[in-house]
N, C-alpha and C positions, 0 to 999 in steps of 0.2 A: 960343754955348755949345760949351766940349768935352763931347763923348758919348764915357761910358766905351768902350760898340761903338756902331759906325757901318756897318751895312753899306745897300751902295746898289744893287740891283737883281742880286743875289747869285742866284748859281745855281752849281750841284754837278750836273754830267756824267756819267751809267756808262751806256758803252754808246750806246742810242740811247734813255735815260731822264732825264728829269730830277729826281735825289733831291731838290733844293732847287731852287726854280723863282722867278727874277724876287725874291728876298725882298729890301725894305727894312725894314729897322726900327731902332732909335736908343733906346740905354740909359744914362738921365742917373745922374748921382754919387746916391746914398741911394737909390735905387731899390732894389725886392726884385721880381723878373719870375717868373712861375711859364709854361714852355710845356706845354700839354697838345694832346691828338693820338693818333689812332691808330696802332697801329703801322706801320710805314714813312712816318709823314707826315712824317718830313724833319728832326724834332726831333733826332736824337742830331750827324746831320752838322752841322746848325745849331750845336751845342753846342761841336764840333771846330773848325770853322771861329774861334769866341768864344774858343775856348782856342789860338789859333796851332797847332795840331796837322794842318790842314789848308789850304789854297788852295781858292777858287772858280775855276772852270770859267770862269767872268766875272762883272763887277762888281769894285765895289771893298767889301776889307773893312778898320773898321782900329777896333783894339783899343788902348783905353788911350794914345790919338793917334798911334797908329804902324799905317804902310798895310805889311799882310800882302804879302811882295815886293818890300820895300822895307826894311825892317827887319831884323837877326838873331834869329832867333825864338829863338833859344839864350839870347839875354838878356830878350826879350821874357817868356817864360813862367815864369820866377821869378816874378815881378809877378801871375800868374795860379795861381789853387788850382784845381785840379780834383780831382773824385771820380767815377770812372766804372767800369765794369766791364770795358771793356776794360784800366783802368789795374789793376785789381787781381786781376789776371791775369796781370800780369808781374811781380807780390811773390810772392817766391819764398815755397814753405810754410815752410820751417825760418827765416826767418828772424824775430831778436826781436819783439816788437813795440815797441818802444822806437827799435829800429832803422827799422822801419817808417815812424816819424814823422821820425826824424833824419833818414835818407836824402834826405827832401823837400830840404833846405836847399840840397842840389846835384844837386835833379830829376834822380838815380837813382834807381832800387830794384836791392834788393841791395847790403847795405854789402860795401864792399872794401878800399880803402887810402886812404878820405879821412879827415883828420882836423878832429874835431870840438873845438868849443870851449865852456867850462865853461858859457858862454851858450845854446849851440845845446843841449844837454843837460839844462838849467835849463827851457828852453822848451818843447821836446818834452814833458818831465815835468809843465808845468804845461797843457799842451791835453790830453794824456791825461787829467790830474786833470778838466778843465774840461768833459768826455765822457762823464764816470763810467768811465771800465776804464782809472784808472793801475795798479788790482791786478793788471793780464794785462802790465805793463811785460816781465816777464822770461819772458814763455809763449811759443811758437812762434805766427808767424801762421794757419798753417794749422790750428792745432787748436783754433781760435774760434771760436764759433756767427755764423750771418748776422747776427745783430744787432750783436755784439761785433765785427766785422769792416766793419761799415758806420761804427761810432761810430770805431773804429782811423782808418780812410779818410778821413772828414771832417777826426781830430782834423791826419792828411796835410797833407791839402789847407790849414791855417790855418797849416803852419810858418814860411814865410817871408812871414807877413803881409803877404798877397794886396791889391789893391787892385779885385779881380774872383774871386769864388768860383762857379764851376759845379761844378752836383751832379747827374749824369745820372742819375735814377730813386734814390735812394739808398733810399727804401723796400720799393725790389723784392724779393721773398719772406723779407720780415717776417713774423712771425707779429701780430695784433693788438695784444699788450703792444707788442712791440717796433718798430711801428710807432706808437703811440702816442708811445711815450717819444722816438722821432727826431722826430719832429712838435714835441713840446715842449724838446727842444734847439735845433733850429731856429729855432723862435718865438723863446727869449731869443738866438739870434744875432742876428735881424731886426732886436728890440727895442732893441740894444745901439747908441749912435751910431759909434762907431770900427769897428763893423764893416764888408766889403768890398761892394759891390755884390753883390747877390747872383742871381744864375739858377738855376730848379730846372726839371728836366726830367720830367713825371711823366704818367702814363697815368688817374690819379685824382684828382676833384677834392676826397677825402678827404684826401688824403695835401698839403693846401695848409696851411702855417703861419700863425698868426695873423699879424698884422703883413708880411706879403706885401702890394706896393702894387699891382703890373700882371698881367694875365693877355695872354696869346698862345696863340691857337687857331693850328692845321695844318693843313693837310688837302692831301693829296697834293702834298705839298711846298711848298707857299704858305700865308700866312697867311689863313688867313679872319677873322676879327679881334683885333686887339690894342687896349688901353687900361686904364685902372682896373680893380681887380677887381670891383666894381659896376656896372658900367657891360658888360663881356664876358661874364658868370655868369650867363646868363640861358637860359630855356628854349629858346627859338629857336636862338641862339648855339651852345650845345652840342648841340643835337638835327641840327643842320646839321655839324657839325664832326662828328658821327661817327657821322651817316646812322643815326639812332634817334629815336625821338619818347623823349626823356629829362623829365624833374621834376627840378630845381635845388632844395633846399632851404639856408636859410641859420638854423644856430641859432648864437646867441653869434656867434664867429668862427670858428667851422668852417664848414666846408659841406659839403654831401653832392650825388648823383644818383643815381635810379632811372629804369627804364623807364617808362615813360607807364600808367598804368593805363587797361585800354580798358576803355568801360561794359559791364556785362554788362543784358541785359535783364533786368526782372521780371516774374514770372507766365511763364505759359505749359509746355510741356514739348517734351521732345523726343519722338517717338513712331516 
């Protein structure tokens, strides 16, 4: 089988730390992977790595059949959508959002002197519409609410119809509407068959889309486990992965966690 990623005993170096330690794991065609983790468990470099924006320390990684260090990653990463927060932090505030989406096509930000074709503008228009905020086409990026700026980012990430879409945290400080309604965009991209592989990087096991096939726990830079999302979503699994005695609930296709409720005794008093 080709595996969209392939990495094999990957690890990420700083210092005298290891952010990503020993990780294999292997991500087939139609798959949707969700990794969850606490913070610093390893997931965002993990993510860099899937996106050529990054080298391992050692091990081999390779992306869409091409070994990272062996490859041009200049060409490699058209083929790859990303939405991250380090990426959207280098779209300039003023600039359109129409621009924002077109720029994708030649993995810039900040339009300048490239020119666009009546297709690439056709496209753009039609992921904004497919986002709900083609009505902010002609608004400044900077003067979008987080929500309207996360659905901009994704609509990014799909311009040059990606064959691998990573979304680092894209729910991160949502308000509940607005994470609601990226949850259910998500969902009909899952849903959809021509869509790209899909990895989402997330801190909540709220914030997982229906139709998501695999989960990947973290935990200080190693996987503690991966597989189905049935099969990983379990109280053990997540009460280990981030060192809490948690409750997993599954209603419909959502899922939730809480803390563990400990027993309180009855009768008695304190005196």
């Amino acid at each position: 089988m080709t595996w969209v990623v392939d990495l094999q005993n990957v690890s990420v170096r700083r210092g005298e730390k290891n952010i990503v330690d020993d990780v294999s794991w292997q991500v087939a065609d139609g798959e949707r992977w969700v990794v969850l983790g606490r913070n610093g468990a390893g997931k965002t470099t993990l993510l860099q790595i899937a996106a050529a924006r990054m080298h391992p320390t050692s091990g081999t990684a390779e992306v869409l059949g091409s070994r990272l260090g062996r490859v041009d990653v200049f060409e490699l990463r058209p083929r790859i959508g990303l939405a991250s927060a380090a990426l959207a932090e280098r779209i300039p505030a003023g600039e359109l959002v129409s621009d924002v989406v077109l720029t994708a096509a030649y993995a810039v930000t900040g339009r300048w002197r490239e020119a666009y074709e009546d297709l690439d503008q056709g496209r753009a228009a039609d992921l904004l519409a497919a986002f709900g905020v083609d009505h902010l086409a002609g608004r400044r990026f900077g003067t979008l609410s987080e929500g309207e700026r996360k659905r901009v980012q994704i609509a990014r990430s799909l311009m040059t119809d990606p064959e691998l879409l990573l979304l680092d945290e894209p729910a991160a400080g949502l308000d509940l509407g607005g994470r609601e309604e990226l949850v259910g965009a998500l969902a009909e991209l899952a849903a959809y068959p021509r869509s790209p592989v899909l990895v989402l990087v997330t801190h909540h096991v709220e914030e997982i889309p229906p139709g998501f096939t695999h989960v990947m726990l973290m935990k200080e830079g190693r996987i503690h486990m991966a597989g189905p999302v049935d099969d990983v979503l379990t109280d053990e699994n997540l009460s280990a992965a981030f060192d809490l005695p948690l409750e997993v609930t599954r209603t419909g296709d959502r899922w939730s966690a809480r803390a563990a409720q400990k027993d309180v005794p009855r009768g008695g008093h304190s005196g």
